[in-house]
C-alpha positions in Angstrom: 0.0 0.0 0.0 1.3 3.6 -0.9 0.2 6.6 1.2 1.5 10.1 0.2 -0.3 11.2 3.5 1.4 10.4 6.8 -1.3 10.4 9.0 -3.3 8.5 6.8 -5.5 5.9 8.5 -6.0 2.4 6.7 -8.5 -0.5 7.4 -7.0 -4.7 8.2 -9.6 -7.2 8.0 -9.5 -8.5 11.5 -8.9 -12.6 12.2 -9.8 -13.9 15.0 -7.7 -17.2 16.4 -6.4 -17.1 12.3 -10.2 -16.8 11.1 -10.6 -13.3 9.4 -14.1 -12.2 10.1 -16.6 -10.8 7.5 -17.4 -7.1 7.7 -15.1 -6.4 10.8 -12.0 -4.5 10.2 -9.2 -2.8 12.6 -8.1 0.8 12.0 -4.5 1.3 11.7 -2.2 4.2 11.7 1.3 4.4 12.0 1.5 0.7 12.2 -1.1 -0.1 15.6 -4.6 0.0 15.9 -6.6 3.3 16.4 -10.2 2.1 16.4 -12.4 -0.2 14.9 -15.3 -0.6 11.9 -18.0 -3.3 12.3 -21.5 -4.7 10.7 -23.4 -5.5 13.8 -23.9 -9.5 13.8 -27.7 -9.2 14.8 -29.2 -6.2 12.8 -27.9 -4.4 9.2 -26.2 -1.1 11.0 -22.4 -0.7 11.5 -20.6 0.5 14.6 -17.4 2.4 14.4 -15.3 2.9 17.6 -11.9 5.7 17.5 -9.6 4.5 20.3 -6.1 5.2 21.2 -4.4 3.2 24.1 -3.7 6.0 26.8 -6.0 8.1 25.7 -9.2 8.5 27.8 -12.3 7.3 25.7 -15.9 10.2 25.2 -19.2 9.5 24.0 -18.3 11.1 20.5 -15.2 8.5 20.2 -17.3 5.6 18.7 -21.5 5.2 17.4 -23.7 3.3 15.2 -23.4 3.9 11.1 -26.5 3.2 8.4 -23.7 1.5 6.6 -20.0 0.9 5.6 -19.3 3.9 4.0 -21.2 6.2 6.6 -18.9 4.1 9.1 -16.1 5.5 7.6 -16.9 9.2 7.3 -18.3 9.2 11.0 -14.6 7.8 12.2 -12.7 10.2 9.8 -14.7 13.0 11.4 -13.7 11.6 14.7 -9.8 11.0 14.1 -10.1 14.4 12.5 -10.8 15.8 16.6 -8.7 13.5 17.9 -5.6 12.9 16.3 -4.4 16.9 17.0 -5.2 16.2 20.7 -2.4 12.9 20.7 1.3 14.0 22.1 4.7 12.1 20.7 4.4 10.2 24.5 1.0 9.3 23.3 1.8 7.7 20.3 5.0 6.2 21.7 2.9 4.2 24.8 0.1 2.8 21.9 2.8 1.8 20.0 4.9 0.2 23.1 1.1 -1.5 24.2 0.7 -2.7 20.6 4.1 -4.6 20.7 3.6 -5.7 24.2 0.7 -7.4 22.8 2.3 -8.9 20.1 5.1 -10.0 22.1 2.4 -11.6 24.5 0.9 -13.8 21.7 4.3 -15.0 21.3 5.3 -15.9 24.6 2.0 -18.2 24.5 3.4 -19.9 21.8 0.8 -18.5 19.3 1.4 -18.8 15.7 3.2 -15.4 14.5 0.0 -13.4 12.6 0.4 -13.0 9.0 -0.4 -9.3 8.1 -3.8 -8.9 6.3 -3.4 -6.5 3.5 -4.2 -3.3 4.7 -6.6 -0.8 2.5 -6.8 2.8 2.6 -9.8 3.9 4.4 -12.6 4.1 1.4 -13.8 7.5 2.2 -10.6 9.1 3.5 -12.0 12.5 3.6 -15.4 13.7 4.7 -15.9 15.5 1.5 -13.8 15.1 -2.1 -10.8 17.0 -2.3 -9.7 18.5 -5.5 -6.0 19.3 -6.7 -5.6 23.2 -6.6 -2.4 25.3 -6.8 -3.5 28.4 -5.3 -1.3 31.5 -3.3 -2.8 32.0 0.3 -1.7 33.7 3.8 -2.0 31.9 7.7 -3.1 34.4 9.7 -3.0 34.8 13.2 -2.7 37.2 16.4 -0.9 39.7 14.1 1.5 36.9 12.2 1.1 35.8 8.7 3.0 32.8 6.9 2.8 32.5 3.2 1.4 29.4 2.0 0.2 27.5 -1.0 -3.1 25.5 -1.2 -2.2 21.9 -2.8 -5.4 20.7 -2.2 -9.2 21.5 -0.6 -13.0 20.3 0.0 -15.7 22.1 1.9 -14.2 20.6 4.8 -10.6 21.2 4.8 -7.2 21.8 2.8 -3.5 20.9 2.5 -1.2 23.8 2.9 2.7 23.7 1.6 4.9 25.8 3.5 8.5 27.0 3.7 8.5 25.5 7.4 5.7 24.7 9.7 7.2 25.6 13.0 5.9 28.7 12.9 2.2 27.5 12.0 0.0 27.5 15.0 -2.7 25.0 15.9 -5.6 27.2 15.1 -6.0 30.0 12.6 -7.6 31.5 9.5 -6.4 31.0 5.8 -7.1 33.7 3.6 -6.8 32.7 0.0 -5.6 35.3 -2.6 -7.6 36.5 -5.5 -11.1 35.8 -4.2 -10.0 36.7 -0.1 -12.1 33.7 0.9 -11.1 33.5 4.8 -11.9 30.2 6.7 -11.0 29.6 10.0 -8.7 26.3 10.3 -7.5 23.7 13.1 -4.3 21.9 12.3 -5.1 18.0 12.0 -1.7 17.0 10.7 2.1 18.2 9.8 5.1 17.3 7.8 8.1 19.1 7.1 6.6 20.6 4.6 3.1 20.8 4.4 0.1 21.4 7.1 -3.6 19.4 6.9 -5.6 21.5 8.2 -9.5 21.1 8.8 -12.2 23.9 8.6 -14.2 25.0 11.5 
């Protein structure tokens, strides 16, 4: 699987004692599990849970879907809250828990899992994004930092910028030509470019 987005999230059927089960699926990212996507055994809805080891669970973190695809979009939006919220100790424990698991199994002398193919989560983004090259400004408590839109949807964008230090976690993007302003939260970085999505 290629993923030109870091934080992308991807779905791995899940098998249970070597028996992959229909319609039930584990969330990964960055290797370990961040949730779960299920068809409910006695009734036709889904159920979608967004969990990170360490992190305390809400009522918002997991629901019921009217099917797979609305699964998916309803944990997006989800991860979308929650992955800005995660800390580098965060991420290091779930992955240290994950392996501890693993490492568990085989102490018990289970079989070593074979990894099911992972898939890209279907609907990756709430709404489509479409390839723009556009000049725009991050704006905030008196700073600006140039930027360029690479790509946006009506809920959010991905910005290239010379260095996203400087780039707060919360602030407004004012596209030039047409001045459309939108007021943005940071949802993922790289060295550089900055996903943000609108609020």
């Amino acid at each position: 699987m290629t993923i030109d987005d870091p934080d992308a999230i991807a779905l791995r059927p899940t098998a249970i004692g070597g028996v992959r089960q229909e319609n039930n699926f584990e969330v990964v990212w960055r290797g370990f599990s961040v949730g779960r996507i299920m068809k409910q055994a006695d009734g036709p809805h889904w159920w979608w849970a967004c969990t990170v080891y360490g992190l305390p669970a809400t009522a918002n973190d997991r629901g019921q879907a009217i099917n797979y695809k609305d699964c998916q979009v309803r944990f997006r939006l989800a991860w979308t809250r929650i992955r800005p919220t995660l800390t580098e100790e965060t991420i290091q424990a779930a992955m240290q828990h994950a392996q501890a698991l693993l490492e568990q199994e085989a102490a018990k002398g289970a079989a070593p899992k074979v990894p099911a193919p992972l898939q890209v989560l279907e609907n990756h983004r709430a709404a489509p994004r479409h390839r723009v090259l556009k000049a725009g400004s991050i704006e905030f408590n008196g700073g600006v930092v140039d930027c360029t839109v690479r790509n946006v949807s009506d809920t959010g964008a991905a910005l290239e910028v010379a260095s996203p230090t400087g780039v707060p976690e919360s602030f407004w993007l004012v596209l030039q030509g047409d001045h459309t302003r939108r007021y943005c939260r940071v949802a993922w970085r790289t060295n550089k470019r900055v996903g943000v999505a609108f609020d």
